[in-house]
C-alpha positions in Angstrom: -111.4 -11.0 -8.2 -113.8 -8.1 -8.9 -113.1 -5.2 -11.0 -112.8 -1.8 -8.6 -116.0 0.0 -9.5 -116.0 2.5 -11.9 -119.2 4.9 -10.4 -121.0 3.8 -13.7 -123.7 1.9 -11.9 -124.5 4.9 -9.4 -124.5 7.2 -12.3 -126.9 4.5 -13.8 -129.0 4.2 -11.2 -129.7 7.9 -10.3 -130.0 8.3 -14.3 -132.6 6.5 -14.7 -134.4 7.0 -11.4 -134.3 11.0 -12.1 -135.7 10.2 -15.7 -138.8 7.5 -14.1 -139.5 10.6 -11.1 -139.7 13.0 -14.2 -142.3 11.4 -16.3 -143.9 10.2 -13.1 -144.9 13.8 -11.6 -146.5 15.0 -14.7 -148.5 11.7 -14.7 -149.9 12.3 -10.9 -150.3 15.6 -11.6 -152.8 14.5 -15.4 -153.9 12.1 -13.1 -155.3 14.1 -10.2 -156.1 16.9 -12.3 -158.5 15.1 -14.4 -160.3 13.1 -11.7 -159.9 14.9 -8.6 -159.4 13.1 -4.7 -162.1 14.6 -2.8 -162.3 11.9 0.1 -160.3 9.2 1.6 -162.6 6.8 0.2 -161.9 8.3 -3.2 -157.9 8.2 -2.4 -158.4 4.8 -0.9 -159.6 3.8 -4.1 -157.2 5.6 -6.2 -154.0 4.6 -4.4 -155.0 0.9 -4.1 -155.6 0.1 -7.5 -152.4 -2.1 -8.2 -151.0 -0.6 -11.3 -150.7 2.6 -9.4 -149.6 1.0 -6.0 -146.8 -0.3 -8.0 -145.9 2.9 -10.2 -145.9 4.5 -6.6 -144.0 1.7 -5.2 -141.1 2.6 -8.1 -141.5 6.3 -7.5 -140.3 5.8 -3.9 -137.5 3.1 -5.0 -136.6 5.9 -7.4 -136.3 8.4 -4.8 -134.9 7.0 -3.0 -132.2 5.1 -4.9 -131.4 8.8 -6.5 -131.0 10.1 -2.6 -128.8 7.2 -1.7 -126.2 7.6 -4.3 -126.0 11.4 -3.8 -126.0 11.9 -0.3 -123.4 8.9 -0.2 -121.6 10.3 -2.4 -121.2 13.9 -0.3 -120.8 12.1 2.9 -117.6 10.1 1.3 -116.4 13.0 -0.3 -116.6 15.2 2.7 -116.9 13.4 5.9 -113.9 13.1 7.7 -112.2 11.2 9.4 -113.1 7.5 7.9 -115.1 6.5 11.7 -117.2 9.6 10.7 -117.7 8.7 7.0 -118.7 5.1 7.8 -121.2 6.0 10.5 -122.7 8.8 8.6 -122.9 6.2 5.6 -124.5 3.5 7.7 -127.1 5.9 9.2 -128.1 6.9 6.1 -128.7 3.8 4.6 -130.2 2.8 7.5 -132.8 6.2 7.3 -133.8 5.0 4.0 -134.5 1.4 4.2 -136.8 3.0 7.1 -138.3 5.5 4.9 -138.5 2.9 1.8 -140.6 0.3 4.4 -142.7 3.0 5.8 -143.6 4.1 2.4 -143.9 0.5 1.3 -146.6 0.1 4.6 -148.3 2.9 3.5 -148.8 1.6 0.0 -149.9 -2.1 1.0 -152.3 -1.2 3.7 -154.6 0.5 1.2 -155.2 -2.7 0.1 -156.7 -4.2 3.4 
């Protein structure tokens, strides 16, 4: 039988994902500043080249890993009764994995 969870792994999770989104916005920020997007064909360009596709790809995973464990957390702490709390925790996760694949679309068809 599994061990109740201690909240370790969530405080892991939004730990490091709130340390990756920090060094990551200073990064698009060098990154943009030094060669500036002044078309879509220059963005194209930019956002398809795979190392940032993927550093992208784990700035949304990030972001939204951070705003899973966080809002779920509020919504168990505060949502009442339970019917409430578990449809409020369901439409959430279901919001993100929405968000996560539109991102995710977003990110793969610069590459076609």
């Amino acid at each position: 039988m599994k061990p109740a969870a201690s909240g370790l792994e969530a405080w892991l999770v939004q730990r490091i994902g709130a340390i990756y989104m920090l060094l990551f916005v200073p990064f698009i920020v060098w990154s943009l500043t030094a060669r500036p997007v002044k078309s879509y064909v220059q963005w194209r360009a930019w956002i398809s080249d795979p190392g940032m596709t993927v550093a992208l790809a784990l700035f949304f995973l990030a972001l939204l890993s951070h705003m899973w464990v966080g809002l779920r957390d509020v919504l168990l702490d505060y949502a009442k009764p339970s019917f409430v709390t578990r449809a409020s925790v369901t439409f959430l996760g279901f919001s993100l994995l929405l968000l996560g694949g539109w991102a995710l679309k977003i990110l793969f068809n610069a590459w076609l």
